[in-house]
C-alpha positions, 0 to 999 in steps of 0.5 A: 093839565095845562100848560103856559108858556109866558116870554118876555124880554129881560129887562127887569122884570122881578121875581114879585112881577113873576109870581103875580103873573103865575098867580093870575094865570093860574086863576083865570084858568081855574075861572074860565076852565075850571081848571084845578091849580095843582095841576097847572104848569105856567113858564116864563122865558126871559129873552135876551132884547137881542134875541127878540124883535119886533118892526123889523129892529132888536128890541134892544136897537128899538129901546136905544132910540136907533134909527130905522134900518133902510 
């Protein structure tokens, strides 16, 4: 049984967008694995930009253009 875990940062990503992304993975295992897609489980967590970081800032400080902190 697989099982994948997808987060990603909640700024507008629609239920279409989603249900793509749960086809895709979906398949591409039952390709490389030969996994059977009724017994694959894909999640995505939506993440809050202030609940996710990267290169030292908030993604949300990042996507506002702020200035680096020191």
């Amino acid at each position: 049984m697989p099982y994948v875990n997808v987060r990603v940062t909640k700024d507008g990503v629609t239920r279409d967008q989603k249900a793509r992304i749960i086809a895709g993975i979906t398949r591409l295992l039952g390709e490389v694995l030969g996994k059977k897609p009724e017994h694959t489980h894909i999640v995505i967590d939506e993440v809050e930009l202030d609940n996710w970081g990267f290169a030292g800032q908030l993604t949300s400080d990042l996507r506002a253009g702020a200035p680096r902190p020191e």
